[in-house]
Each structure stands twice: as C-alpha cells, then as structure tokens.
TIRO-2110 file (N, C-alpha, C; in Angstrom, 1 decimal):
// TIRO-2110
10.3, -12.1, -14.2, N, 1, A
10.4, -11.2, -13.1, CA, 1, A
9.1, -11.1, -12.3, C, 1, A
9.0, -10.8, -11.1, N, 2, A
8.0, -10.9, -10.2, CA, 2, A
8.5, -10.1, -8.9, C, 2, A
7.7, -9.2, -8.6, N, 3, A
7.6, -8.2, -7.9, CA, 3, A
6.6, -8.9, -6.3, C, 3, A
7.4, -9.2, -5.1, N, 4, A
6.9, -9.4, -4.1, CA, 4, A
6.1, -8.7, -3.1, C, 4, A
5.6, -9.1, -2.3, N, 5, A
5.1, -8.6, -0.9, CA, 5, A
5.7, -7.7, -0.8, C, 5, A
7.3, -7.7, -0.6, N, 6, A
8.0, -6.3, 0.4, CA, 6, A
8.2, -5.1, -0.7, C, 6, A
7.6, -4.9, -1.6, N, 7, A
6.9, -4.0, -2.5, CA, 7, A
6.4, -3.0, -1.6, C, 7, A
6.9, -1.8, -1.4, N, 8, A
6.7, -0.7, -0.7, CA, 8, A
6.4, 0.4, -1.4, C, 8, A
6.0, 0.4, -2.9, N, 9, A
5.1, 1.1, -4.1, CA, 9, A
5.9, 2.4, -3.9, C, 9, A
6.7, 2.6, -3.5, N, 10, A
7.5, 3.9, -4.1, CA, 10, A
7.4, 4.3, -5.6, C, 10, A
7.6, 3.4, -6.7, N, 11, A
7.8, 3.8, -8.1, CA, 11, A
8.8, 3.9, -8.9, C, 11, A
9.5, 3.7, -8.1, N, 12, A
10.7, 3.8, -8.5, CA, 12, A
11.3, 2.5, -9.9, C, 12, A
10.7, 1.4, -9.7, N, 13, A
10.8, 0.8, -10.9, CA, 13, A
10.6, 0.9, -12.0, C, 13, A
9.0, 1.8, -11.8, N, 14, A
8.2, 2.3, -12.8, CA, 14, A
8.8, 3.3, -13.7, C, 14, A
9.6, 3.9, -12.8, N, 15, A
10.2, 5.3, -13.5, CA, 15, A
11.5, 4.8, -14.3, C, 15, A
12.2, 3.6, -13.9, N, 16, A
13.1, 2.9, -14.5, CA, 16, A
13.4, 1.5, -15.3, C, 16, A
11.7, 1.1, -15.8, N, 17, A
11.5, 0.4, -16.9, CA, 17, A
11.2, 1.1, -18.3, C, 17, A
12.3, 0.9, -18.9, N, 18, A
12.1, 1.6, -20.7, CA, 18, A
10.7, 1.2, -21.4, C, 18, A
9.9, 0.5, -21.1, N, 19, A
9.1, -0.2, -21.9, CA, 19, A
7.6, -0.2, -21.3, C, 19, A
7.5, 0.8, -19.9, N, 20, A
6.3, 0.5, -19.2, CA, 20, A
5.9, -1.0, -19.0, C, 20, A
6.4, -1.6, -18.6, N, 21, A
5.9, -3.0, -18.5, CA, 21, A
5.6, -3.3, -17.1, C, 21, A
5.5, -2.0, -16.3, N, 22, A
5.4, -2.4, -14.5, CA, 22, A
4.5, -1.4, -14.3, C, 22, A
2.9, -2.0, -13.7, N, 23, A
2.1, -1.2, -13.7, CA, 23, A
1.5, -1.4, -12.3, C, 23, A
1.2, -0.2, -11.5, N, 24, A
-0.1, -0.3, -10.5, CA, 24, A
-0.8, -0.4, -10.3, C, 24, A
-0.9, -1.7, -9.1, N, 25, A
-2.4, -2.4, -8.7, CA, 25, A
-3.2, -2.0, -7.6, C, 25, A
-3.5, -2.6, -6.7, N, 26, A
-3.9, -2.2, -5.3, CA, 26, A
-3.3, -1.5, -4.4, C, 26, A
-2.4, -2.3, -3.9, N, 27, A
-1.1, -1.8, -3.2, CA, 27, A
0.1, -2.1, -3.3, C, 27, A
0.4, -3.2, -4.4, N, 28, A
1.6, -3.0, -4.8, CA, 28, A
1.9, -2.9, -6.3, C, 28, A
3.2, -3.0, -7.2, N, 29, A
2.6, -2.9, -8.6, CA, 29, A
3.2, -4.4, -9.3, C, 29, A
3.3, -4.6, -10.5, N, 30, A
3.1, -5.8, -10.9, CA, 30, A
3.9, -5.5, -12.2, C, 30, A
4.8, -6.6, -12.6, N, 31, A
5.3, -6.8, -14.2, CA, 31, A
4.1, -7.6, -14.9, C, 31, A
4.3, -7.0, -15.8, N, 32, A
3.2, -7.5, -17.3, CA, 32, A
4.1, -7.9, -18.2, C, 32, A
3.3, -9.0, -18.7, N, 33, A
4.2, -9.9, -19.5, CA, 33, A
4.7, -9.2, -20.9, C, 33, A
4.7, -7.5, -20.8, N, 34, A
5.6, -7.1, -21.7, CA, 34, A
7.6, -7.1, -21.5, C, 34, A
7.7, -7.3, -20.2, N, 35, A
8.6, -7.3, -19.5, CA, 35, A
9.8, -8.4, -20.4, C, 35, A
11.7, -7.5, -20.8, N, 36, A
11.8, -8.5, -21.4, CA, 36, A
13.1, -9.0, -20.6, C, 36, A
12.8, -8.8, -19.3, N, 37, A
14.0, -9.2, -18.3, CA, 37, A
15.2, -8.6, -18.5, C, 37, A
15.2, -7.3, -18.8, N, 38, A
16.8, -6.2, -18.5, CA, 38, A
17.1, -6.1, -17.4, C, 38, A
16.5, -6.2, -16.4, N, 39, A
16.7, -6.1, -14.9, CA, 39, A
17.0, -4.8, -14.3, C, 39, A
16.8, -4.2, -15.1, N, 40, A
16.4, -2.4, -14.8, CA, 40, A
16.1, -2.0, -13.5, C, 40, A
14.7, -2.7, -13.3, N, 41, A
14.2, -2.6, -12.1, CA, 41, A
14.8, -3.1, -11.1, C, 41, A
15.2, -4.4, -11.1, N, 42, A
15.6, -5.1, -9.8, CA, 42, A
16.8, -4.4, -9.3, C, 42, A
17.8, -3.6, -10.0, N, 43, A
19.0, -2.8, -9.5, CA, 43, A
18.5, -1.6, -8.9, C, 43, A
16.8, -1.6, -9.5, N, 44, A
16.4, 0.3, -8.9, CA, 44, A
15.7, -0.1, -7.3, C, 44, A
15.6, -1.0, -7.2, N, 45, A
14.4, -1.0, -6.1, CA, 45, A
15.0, -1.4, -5.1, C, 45, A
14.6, -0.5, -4.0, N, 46, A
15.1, 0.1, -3.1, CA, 46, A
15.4, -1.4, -1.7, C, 46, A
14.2, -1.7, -1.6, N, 47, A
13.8, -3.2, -0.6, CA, 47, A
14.1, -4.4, -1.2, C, 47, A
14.6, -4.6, -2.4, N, 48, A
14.7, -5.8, -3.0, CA, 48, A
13.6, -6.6, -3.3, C, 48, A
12.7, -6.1, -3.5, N, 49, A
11.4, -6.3, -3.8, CA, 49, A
10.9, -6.9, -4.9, C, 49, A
11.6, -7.2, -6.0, N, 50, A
11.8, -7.8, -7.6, CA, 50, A
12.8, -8.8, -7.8, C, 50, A
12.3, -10.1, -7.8, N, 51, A
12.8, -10.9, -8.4, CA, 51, A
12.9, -11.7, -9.5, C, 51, A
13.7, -12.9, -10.0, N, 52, A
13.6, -13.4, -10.8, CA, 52, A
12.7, -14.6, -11.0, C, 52, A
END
C-alpha cells in the first residue's frame, strides 16, 4: 500500500488502521512496513489517495 500526492492529511486513515501502521510526515502521511494490507484505509480515504 502506498499513500499518494492527492493525500489531503485529513486522518482519516489513521483513525482507521487497527495496527497504527500510517504515520505523519511533512505534509502527507505514509504506511510503514507494519502495514498488513486489510485495506481499511483505502475504503476510508476520502480522495482516493491510497493505493495498492
């Protein structure tokens, strides 16, 4: 999984990965290779902003 450009940092992913594995960088946030692909996120995020 990998979190793109149109990443608009709302949080929303964050708030809907079980395992904290989506953390905040600069200006956008980023999956960490704890990540074990439930795709939690990519159904939460709002821009489509997370892919595979």
């Amino acid at each position: 999984m990998k979190i793109t450009d149109e990443c608009i940092a709302c949080g929303t992913c964050v708030d809907n990965c079980g395992i904290d594995a989506i953390v905040e960088t600069d200006e956008i946030y980023m999956i960490t290779g704890d990540c074990t692909d439930c795709g939690a996120c990519v159904s939460s995020c709002p821009v489509d902003a997370i892919v595979e």
